[in-house]
ROTORDO-304917 format. One record per residue: x, y, z of N, C-alpha, C, O in turn. Coordinates in steps of 0.1 Angstrom, whole numbers, padded with zeros to 4 digits, always signed. Layout:
<pts>
XYZXYZXYZXYZ
...
</pts>
This chain:
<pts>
-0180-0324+1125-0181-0332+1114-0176-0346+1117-0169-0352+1108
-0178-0353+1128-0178-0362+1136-0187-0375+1131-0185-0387+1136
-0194-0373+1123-0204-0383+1123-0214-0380+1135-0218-0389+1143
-0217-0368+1135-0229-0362+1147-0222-0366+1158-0228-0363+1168
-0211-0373+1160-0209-0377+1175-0200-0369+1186-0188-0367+1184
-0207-0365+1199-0200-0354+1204-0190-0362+1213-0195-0370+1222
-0172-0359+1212-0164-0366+1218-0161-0357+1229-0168-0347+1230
-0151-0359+1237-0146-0353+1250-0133-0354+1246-0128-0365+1245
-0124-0342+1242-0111-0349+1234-0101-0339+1239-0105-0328+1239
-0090-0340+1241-0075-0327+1244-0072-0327+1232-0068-0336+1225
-0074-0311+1229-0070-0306+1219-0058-0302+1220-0054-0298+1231
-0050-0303+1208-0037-0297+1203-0037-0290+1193-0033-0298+1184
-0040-0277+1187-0037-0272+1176-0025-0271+1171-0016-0264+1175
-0024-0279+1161-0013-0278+1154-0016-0273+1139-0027-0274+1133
-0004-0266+1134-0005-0265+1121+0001-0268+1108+0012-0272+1107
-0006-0265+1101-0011-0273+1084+0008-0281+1083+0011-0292+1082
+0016-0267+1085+0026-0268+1074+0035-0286+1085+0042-0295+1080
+0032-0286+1095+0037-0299+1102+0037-0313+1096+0043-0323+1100
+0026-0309+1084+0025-0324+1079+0026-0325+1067+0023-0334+1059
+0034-0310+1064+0032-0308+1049+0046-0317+1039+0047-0317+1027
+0052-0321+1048+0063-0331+1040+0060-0343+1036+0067-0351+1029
+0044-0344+1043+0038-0362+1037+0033-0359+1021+0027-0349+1016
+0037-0371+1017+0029-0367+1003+0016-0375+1001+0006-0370+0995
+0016-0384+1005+0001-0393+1004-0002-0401+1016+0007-0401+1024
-0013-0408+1018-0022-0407+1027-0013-0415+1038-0015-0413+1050
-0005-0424+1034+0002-0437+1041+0015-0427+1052+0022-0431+1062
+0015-0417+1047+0025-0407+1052+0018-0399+1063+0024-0393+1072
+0005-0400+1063-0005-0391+1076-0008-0400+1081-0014-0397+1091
-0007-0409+1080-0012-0419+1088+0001-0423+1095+0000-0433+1102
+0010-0419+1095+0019-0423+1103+0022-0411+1117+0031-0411+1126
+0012-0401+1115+0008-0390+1126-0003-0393+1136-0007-0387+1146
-0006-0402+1130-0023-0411+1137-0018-0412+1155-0008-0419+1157
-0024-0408+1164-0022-0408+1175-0029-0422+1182-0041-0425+1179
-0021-0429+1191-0025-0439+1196-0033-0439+1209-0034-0449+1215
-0039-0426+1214-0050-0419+1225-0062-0416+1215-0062-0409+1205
-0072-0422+1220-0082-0422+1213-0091-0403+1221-0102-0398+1219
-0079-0398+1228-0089-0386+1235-0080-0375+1227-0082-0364+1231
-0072-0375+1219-0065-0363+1213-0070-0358+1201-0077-0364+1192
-0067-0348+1201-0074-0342+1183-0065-0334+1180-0063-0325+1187
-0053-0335+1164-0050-0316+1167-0058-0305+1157-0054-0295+1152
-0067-0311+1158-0074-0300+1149-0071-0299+1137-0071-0287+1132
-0066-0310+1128-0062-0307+1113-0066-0321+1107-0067-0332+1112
-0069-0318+1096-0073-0328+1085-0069-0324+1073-0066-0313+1069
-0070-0342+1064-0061-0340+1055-0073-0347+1043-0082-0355+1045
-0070-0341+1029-0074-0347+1019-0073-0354+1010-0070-0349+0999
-0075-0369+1011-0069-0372+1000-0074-0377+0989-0084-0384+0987
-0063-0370+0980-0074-0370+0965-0075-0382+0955-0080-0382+0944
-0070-0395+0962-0074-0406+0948-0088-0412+0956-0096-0420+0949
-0090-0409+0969-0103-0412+0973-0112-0404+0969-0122-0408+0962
-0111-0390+0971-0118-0377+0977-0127-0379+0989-0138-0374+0990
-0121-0385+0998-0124-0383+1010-0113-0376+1023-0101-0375+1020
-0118-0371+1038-0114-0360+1046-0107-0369+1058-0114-0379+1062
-0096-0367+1063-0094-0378+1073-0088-0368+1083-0081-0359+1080
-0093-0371+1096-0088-0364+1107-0073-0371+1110-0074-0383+1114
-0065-0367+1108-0052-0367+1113-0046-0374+1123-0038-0383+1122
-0054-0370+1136-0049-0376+1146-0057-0388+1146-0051-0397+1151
-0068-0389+1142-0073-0403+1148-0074-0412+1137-0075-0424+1137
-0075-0404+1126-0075-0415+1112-0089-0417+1107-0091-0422+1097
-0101-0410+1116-0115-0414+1109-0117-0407+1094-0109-0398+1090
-0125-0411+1090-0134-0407+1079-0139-0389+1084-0141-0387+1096
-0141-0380+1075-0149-0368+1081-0164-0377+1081-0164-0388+1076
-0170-0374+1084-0189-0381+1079-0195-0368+1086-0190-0362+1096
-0209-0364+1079-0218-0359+1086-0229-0362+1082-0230-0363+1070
-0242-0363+1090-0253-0374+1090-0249-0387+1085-0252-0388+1074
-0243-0395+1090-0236-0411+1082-0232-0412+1070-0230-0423+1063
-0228-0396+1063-0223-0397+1050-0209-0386+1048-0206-0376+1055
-0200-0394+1037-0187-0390+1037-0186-0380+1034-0193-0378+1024
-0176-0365+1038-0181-0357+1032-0163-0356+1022-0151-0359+1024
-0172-0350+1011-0159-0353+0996-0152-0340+1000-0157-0329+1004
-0137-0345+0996-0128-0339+0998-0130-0327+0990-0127-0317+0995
-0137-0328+0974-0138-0315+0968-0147-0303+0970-0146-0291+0966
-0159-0313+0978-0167-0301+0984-0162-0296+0995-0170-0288+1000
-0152-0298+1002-0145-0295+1015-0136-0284+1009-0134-0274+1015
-0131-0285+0997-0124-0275+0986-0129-0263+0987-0124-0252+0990
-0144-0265+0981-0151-0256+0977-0158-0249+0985-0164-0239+0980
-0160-0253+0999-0165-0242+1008-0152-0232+1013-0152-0220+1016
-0137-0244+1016-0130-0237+1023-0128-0223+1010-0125-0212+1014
-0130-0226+0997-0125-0216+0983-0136-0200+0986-0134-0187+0987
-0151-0210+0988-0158-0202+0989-0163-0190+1002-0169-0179+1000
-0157-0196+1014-0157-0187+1023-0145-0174+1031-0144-0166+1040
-0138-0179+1020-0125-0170+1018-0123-0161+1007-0124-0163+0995
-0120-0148+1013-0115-0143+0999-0103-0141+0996-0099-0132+0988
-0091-0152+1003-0077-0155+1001-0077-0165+0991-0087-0171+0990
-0067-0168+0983-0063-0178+0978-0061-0193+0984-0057-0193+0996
-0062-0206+0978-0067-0215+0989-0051-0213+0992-0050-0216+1004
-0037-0210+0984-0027-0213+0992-0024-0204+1002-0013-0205+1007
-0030-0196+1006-0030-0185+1016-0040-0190+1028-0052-0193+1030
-0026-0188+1038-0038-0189+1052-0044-0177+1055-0042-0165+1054
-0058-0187+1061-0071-0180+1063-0079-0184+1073-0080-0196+1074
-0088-0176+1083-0096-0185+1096-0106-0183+1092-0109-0171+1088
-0114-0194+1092-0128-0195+1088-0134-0205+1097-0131-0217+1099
-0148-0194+1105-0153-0205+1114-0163-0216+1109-0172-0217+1100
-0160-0224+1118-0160-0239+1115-0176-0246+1113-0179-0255+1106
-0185-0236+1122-0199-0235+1119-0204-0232+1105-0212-0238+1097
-0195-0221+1103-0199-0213+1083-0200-0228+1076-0209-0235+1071
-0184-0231+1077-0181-0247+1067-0188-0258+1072-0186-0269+1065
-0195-0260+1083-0203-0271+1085-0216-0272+1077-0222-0281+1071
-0219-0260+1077-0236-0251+1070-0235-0251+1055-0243-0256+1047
-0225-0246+1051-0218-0248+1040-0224-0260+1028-0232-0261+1018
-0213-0268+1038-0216-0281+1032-0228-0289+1032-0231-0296+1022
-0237-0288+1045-0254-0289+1045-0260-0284+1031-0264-0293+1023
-0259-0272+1026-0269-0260+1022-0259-0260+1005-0267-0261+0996
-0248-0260+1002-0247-0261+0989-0238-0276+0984-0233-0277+0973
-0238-0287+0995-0226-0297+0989-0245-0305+0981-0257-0304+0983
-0235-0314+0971-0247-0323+0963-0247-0337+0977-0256-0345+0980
-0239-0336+0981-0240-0353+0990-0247-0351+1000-0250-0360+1008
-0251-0337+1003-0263-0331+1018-0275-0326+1014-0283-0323+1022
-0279-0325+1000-0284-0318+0991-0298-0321+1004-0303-0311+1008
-0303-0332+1008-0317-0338+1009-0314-0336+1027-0321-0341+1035
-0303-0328+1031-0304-0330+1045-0313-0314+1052-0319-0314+1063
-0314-0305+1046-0323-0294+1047-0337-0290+1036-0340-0293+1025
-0342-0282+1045-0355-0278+1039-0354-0267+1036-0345-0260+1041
-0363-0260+1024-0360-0254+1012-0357-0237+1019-0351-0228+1013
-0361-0236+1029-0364-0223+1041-0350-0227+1047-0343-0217+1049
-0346-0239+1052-0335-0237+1057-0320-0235+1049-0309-0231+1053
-0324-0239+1035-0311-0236+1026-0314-0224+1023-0303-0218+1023
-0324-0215+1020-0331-0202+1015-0321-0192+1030-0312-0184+1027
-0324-0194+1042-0317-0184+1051-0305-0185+1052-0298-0177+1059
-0298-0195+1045-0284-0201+1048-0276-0194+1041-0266-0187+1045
-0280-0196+1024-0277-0186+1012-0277-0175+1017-0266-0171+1020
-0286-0168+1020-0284-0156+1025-0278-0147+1031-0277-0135+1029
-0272-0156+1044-0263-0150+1053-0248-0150+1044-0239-0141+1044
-0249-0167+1037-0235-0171+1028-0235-0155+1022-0228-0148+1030
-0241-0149+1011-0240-0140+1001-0238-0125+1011-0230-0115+1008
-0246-0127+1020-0251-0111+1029-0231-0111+1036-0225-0100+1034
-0226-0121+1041-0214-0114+1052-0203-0117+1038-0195-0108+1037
-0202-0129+1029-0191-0124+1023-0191-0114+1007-0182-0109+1001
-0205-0115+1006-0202-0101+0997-0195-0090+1005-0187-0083+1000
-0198-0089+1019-0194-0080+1028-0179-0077+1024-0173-0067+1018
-0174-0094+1029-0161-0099+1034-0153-0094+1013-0141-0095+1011
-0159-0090+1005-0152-0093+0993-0153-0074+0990-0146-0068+0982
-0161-0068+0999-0162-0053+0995-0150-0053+1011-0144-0043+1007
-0149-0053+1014-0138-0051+1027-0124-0050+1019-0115-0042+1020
-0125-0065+1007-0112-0067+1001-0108-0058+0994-0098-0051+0997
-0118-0055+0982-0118-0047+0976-0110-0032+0978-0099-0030+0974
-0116-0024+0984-0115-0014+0992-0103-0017+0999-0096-0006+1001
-0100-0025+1003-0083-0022+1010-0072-0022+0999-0060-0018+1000
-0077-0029+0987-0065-0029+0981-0067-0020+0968-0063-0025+0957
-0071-0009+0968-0075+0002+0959-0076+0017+0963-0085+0024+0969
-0062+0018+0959-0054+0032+0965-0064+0043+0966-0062+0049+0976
-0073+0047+0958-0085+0053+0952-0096+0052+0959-0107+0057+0955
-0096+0042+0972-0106+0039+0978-0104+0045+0993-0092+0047+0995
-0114+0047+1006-0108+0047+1017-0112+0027+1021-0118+0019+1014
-0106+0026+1031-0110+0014+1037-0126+0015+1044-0131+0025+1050
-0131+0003+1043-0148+0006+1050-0146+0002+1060-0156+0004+1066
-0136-0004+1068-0140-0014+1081-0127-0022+1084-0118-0024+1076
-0126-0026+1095-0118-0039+1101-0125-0049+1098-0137-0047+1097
-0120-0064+1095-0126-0076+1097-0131-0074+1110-0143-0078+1112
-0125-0069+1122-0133-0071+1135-0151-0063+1138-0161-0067+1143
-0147-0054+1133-0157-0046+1130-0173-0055+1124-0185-0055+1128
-0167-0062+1111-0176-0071+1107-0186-0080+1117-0198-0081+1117
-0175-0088+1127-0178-0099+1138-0186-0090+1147-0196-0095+1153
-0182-0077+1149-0187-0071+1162-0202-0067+1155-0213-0070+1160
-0202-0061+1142-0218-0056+1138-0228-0068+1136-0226-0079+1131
-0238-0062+1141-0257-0073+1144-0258-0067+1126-0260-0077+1119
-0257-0057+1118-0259-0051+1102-0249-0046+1096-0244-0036+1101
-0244-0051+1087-0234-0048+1077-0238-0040+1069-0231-0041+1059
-0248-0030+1067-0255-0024+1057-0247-0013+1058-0245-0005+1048
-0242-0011+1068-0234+0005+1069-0221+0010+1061-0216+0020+1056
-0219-0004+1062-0204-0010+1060-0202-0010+1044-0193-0006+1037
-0215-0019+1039-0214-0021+1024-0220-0005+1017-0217-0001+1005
-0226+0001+1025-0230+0016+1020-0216+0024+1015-0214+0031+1005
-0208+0021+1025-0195+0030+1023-0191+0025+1012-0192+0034+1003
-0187+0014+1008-0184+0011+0997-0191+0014+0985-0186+0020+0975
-0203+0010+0986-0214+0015+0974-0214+0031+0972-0218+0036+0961
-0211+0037+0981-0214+0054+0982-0195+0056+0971-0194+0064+0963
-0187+0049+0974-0177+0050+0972-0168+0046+0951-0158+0049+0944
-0183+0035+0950-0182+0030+0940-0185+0038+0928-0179+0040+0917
-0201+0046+0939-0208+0053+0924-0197+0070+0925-0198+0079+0917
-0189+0069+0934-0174+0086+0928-0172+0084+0921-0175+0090+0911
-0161+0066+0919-0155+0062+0913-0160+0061+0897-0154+0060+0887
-0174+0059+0901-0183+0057+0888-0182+0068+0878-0179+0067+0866
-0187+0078+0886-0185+0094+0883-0171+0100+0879-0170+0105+0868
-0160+0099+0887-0146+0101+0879-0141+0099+0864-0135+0105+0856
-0146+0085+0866-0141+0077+0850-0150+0080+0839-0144+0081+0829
-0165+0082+0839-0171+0092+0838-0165+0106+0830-0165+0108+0818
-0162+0114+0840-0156+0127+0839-0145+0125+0828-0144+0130+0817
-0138+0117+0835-0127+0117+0825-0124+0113+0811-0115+0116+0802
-0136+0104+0814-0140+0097+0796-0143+0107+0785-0138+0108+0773
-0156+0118+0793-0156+0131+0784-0147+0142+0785-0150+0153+0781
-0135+0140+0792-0125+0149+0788-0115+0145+0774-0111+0152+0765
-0112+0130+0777-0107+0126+0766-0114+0124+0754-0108+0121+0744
-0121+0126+0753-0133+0126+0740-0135+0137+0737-0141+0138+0726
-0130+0150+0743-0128+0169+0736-0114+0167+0731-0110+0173+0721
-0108+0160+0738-0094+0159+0734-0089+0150+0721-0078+0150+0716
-0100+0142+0716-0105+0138+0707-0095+0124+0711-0093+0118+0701
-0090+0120+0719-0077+0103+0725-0085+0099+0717-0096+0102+0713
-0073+0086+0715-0069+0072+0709-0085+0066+0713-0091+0070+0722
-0091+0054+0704-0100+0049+0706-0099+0037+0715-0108+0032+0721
-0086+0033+0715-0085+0023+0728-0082+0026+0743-0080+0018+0753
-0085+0039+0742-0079+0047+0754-0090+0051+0760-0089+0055+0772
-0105+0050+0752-0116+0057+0753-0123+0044+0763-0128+0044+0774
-0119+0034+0751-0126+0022+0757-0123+0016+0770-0129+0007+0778
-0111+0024+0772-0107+0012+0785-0109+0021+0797-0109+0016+0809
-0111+0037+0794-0121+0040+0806-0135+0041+0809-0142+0043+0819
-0138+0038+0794-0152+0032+0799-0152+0022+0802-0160+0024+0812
-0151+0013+0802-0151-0003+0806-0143+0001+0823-0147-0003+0834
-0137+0004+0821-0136+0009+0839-0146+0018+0845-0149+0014+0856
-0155+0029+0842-0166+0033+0847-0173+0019+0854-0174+0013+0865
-0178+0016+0834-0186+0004+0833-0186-0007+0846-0195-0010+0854
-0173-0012+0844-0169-0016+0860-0173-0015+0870-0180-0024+0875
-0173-0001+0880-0177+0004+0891-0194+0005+0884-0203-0001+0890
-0195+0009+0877-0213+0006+0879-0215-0011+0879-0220-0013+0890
-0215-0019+0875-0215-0034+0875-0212-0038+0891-0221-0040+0899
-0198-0037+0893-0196-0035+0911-0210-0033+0920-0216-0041+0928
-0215-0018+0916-0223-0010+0925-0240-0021+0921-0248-0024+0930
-0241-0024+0906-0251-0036+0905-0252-0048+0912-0262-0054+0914
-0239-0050+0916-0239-0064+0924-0243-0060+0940-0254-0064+0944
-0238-0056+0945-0241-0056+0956-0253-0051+0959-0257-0054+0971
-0261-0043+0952-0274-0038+0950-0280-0055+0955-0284-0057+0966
-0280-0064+0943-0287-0076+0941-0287-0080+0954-0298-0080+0960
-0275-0083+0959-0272-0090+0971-0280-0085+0984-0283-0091+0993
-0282-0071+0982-0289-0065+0995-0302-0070+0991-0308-0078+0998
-0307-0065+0979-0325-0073+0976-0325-0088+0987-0333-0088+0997
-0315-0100+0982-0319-0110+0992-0324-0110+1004-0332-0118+1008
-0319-0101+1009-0325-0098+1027-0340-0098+1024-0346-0097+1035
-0346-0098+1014-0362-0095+1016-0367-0106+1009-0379-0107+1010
-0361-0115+1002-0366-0127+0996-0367-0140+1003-0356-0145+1006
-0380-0148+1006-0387-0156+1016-0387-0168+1010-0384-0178+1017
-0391-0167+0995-0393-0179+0987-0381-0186+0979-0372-0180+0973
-0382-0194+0979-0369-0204+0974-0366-0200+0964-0356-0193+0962
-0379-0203+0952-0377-0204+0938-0370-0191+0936-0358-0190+0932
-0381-0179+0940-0372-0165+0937-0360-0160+0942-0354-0149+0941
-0355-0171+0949-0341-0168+0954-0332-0176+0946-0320-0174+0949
-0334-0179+0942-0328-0188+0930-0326-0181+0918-0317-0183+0910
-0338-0171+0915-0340-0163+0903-0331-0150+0905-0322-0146+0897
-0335-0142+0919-0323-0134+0921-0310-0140+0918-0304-0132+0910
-0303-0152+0920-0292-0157+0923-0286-0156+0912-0274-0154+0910
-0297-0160+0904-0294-0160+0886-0285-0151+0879-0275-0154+0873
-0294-0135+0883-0289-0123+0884-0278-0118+0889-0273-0108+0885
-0275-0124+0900-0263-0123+0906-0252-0126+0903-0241-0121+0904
-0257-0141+0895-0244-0146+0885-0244-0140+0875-0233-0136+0872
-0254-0137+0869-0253-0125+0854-0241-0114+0858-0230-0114+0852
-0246-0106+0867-0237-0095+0875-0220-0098+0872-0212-0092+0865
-0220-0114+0881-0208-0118+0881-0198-0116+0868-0186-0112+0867
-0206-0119+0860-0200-0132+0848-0198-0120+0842-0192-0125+0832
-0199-0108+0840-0199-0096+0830-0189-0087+0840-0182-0080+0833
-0187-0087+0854-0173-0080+0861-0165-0091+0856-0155-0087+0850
-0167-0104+0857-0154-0109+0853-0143-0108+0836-0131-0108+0835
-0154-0106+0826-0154-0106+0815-0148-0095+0814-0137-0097+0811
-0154-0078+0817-0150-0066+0819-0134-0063+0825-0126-0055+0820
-0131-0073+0836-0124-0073+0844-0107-0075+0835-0096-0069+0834
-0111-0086+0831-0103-0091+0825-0097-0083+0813-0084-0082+0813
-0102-0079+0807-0102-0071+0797-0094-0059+0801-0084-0056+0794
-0096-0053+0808-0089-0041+0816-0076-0048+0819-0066-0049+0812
-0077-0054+0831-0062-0059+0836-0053-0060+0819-0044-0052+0818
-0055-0068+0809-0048-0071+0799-0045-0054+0791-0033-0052+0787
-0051-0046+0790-0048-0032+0789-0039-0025+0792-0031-0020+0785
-0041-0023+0808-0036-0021+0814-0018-0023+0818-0009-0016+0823
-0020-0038+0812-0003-0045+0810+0002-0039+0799+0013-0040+0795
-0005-0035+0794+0003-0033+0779+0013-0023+0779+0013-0015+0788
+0024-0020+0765+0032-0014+0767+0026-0002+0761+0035+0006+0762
+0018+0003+0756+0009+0013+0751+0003+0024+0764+0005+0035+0767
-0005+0015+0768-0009+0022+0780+0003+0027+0794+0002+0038+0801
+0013+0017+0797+0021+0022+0804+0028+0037+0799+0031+0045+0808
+0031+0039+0786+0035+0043+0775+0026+0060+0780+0031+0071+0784
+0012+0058+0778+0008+0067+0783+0001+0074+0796-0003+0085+0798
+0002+0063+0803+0001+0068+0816+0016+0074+0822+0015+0078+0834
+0025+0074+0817+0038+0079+0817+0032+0096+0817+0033+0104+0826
+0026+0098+0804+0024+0114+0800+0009+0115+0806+0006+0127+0807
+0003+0109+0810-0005+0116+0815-0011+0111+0830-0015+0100+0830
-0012+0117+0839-0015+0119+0856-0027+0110+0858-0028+0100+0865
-0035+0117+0850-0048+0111+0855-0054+0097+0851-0066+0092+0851
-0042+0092+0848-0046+0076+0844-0037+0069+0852-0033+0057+0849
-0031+0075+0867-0030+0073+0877-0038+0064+0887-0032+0059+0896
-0053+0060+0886-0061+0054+0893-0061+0040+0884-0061+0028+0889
-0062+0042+0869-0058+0033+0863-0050+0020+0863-0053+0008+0860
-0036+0025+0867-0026+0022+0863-0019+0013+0880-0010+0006+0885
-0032+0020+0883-0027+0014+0901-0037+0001+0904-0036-0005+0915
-0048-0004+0893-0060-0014+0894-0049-0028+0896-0050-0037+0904
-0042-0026+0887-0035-0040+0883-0039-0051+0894-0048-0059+0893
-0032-0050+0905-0034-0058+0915-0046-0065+0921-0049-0077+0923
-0056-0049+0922-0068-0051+0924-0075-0059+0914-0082-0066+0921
-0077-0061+0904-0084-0071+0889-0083-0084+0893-0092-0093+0893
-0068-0086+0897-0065-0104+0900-0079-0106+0915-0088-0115+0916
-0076-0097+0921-0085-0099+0936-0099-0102+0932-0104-0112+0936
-0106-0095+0924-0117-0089+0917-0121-0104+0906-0132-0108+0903
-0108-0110+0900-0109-0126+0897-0111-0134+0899-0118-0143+0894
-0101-0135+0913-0105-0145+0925-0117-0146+0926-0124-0155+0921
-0121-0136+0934-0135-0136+0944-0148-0138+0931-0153-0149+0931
-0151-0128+0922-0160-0131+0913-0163-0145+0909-0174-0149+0907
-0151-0153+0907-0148-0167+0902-0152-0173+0911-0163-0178+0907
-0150-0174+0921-0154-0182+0934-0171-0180+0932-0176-0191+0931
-0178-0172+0932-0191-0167+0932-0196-0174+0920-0205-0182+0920
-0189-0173+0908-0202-0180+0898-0198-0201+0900-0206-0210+0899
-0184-0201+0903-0183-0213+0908-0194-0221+0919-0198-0232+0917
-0198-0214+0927-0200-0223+0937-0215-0216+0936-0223-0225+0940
-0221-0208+0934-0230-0202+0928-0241-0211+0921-0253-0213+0924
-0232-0214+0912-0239-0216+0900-0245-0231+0897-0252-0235+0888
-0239-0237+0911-0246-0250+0914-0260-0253+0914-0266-0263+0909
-0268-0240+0921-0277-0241+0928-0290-0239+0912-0302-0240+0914
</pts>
């Protein structure tokens, strides 16, 4: 992100937290290296411009002769993570170059409709992946599908997202089961609701990723856009769902009864996972929903 220009430069990786006592721009610039052949590989943003400045040398980020805004630099690093932006994360540098091509508004006119169409795709195809990997590690009730390495090493992630989806529709099935046990038992009506809306959940889950695999077979722009739609739909109703549970679940009612009873054990263990499930969803109709 050189302004297309390929330098010859000694790198130094340095990291973030080294510069993290500057508070504005006149403060990084006093890290500016007076070797025009050094790089250390960090950039900084600053926000009364919204523009990207490489560190060591002080340039502008640019790509094709245009600046690239510090908030779409936000929103790819938001969107190709499924950490929190204050959480370190490696993300390669190719994804956020393409990124910013294929969904920033200031590259909008730098690709063709086939080349933002395959781009999207891979975007949705490895981190839906990368967000069912999350998932699944942090849901006691779940096994794990994969290492991140595993991801890098597979030419098809299909196998990977199967485990999860094979794993969604148990989960679908349990809550399920359990819904009509409490319903002979004649439970509390808020007790009813909140395992269905957790079923509900896991089938919505198991809907999304469905959508996402359809993409692999969509050629045409427009309909990929129309899928996309759907995908946001998907989104916008786990988040809604989502939400709703996590707040339940806090309550002193339900702790109350998941005390007396066992099997609101898988329940009671979501908490953590909802926030994750917020994150990531959020990020998706965010950056999504541009298009």
């Amino acid at each position: 992100m050189n302004d297309d220009i390929i330098r010859e430069m000694t790198v130094i990786p340095t990291h973030p937290s080294l510069f993290a006592f500057h508070s504005d721009k006149e403060g990084i610039e006093q890290e500016t290296t007076d070797d025009d052949d050094i790089c250390y590989c960090a950039v900084y943003i600053n926000y009364p411009d919204n523009r990207v400045y490489c560190i060591s040398q002080g340039w502008v980020l640019r790509i094709h002769g245009r600046d690239v805004p510090g908030s779409d630099l936000e929103d790819a690093l938001q969107f190709l993570s499924t950490k929190d932006l204050n959480d370190s994360a490696e993300i390669c540098s190719e994804c956020l170059y393409k990124f910013l091509l294929t969904l920033a508004d200031t590259f909008a006119d730098t690709m063709t409709q086939k080349e933002k169409a395959d781009e999207i795709k891979r975007y949705v195809d490895k981190f839906s992946l990368m967000i069912a990997l999350k998932h699944s590690q942090m849901d006691d009730q779940m096994d794990v599908i994969c290492d991140e390495e595993d991801i890098d090493k597979a030419t098809d992630h299909f196998q990977f997202l199967r485990g999860y989806m094979v794993q969604l529709m148990e989960q679908q099935s349990r809550f399920s089961t359990l819904l009509n046990d409490l319903k002979s038992e004649e439970a509390e009506q808020w007790l009813l609701d909140l395992v269905e809306m957790r079923e509900r959940l896991a089938r919505l889950e198991y809907q999304f990723y469905s959508q996402t695999l359809l993409l692999r077979v969509v050629n045409d722009f427009n309909l990929l856009l129309k899928m996309l739609s759907f995908i946001l739909k998907t989104s916008d109703e786990i988040l809604d769902i989502n939400e709703k549970i996590h707040e339940e679940i806090l309550s002193e009612r339900f702790d109350t009864k998941a005390e007396q009873d066992k099997r609101l054990v898988g329940l009671r263990s979501y908490t953590e996972k909802s926030r994750t499930v917020e994150h990531n969803f959020g990020n998706i109709l965010q950056i999504l929903s541009r298009l």
